[in-house]
N, C-alpha and C positions, 0 to 999 in steps of 0.2 A: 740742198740748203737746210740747216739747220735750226730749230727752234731759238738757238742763239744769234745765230744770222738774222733771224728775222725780226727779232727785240733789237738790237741796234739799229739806232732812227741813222737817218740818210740826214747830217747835219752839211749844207752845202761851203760852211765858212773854214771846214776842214782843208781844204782843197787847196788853200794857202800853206799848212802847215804841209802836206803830202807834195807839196815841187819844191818845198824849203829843200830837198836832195840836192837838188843842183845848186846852191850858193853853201850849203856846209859840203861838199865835193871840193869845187871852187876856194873853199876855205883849209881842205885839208892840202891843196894842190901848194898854198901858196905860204902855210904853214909849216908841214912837214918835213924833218931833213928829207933829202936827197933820196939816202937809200930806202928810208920809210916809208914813203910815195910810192917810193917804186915797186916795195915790198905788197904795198897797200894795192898797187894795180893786180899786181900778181892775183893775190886774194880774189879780186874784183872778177878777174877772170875767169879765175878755179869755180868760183860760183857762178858764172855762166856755164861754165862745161856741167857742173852737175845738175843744173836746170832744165837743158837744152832735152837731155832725152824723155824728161814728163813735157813737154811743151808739144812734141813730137809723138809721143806714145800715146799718153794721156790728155790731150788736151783740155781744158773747162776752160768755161766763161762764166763770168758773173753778170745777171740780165741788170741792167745800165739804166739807172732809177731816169725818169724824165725832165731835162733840165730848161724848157721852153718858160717854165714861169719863171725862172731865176732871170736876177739884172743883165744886161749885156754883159757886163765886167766878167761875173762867174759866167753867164753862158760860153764867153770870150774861153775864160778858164778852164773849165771844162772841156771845152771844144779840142783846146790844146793839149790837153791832156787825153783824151780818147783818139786824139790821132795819134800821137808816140806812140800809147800803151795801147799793145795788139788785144783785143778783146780774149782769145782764146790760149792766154798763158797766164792763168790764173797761179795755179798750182807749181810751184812751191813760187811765192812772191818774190820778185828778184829785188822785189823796191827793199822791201822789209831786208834780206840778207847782205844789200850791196850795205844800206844805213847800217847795219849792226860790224860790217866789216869798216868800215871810214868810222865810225864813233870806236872800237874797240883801236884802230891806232889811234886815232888823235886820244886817246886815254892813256896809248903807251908813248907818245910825245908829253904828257904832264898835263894832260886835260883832267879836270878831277872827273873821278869814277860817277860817280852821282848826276852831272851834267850829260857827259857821255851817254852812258847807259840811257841817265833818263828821256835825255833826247830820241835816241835808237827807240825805244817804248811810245814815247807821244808818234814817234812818222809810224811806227808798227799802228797805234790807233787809229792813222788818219787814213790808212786804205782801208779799213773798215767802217769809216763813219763817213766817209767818201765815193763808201759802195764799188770798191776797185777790186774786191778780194774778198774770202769766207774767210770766217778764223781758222780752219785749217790749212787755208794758203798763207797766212801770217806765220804759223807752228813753222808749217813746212821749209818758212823761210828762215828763220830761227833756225832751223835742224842743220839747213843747208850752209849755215854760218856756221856753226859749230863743229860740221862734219871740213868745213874749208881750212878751220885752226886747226883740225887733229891731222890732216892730211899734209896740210905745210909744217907744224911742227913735228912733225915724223918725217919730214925729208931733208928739215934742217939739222934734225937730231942723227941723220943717219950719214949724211953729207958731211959730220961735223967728227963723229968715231971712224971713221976710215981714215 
């Protein structure tokens, strides 16, 4: 953990904006043309496969701030949330890569860029003031976004000259 991990306060009202994933998911589902979706899964996927062998190699966990004095509502929250998210697949954040793969289409559906992105950025914030994730599990999840476009768009570009 880093000196910068540790300056980020544990804000518990984050923890709304960090499962906002699953209703802008649910939004891209029922938004995007056909093939776009589908393309979008694709993605979705590819960033699992590149996750899967730190999750297995490397594993981390992030120690899980104590949430007994929060309301029921967030303990509620929380609760559900630490059951999905397996404690020991920090590294490279899949939260962070899946948001950054569903906001960069819905950007290429006609979402303006600014909303997109900035959205992708505020859920990149909210596993870290949510205490789900180090800033280099956010990086990491970003990279693994970025490495998922240069690998699809090189199999489209190559699929597309033959």
């Amino acid at each position: 953990m880093t000196q910068l991990d540790v300056a980020i306060p544990f804000i518990p009202e984050w923890i709304w904006i960090y499962v906002s994933i699953l209703p802008i998911f649910l939004y891209a589902a029922l938004t995007l043309q056909k093939e776009l979706f589908h393309s979008t899964l694709k993605r979705v996927v590819v960033a699992h496969f590149l996750s899967y062998p730190f999750f297995f190699l490397l594993p981390s966990n992030y120690p899980r701030p104590s949430i007994e004095h929060l309301s029921a509502f967030y303990n509620w929250g929380y609760g559900v949330m630490h059951t999905i998210d397996n404690v020991n697949n920090t590294f490279p954040s899949l939260h962070v890569s899946i948001t950054w793969v569903i906001c960069h289409m819905l950007k290429r559906n006609g979402m303006r860029g600014w909303m997109a992105y900035g959205y992708a950025v505020i859920i990149s914030a909210s596993t870290l003031f949510t205490k789900q994730h180090y800033v280099v599990d956010v990086l990491g999840g970003v990279l693994i976004f970025l490495v998922t476009l240069t690998l699809i768009n090189f199999k489209q570009k190559t699929i597309h000259e033959t």
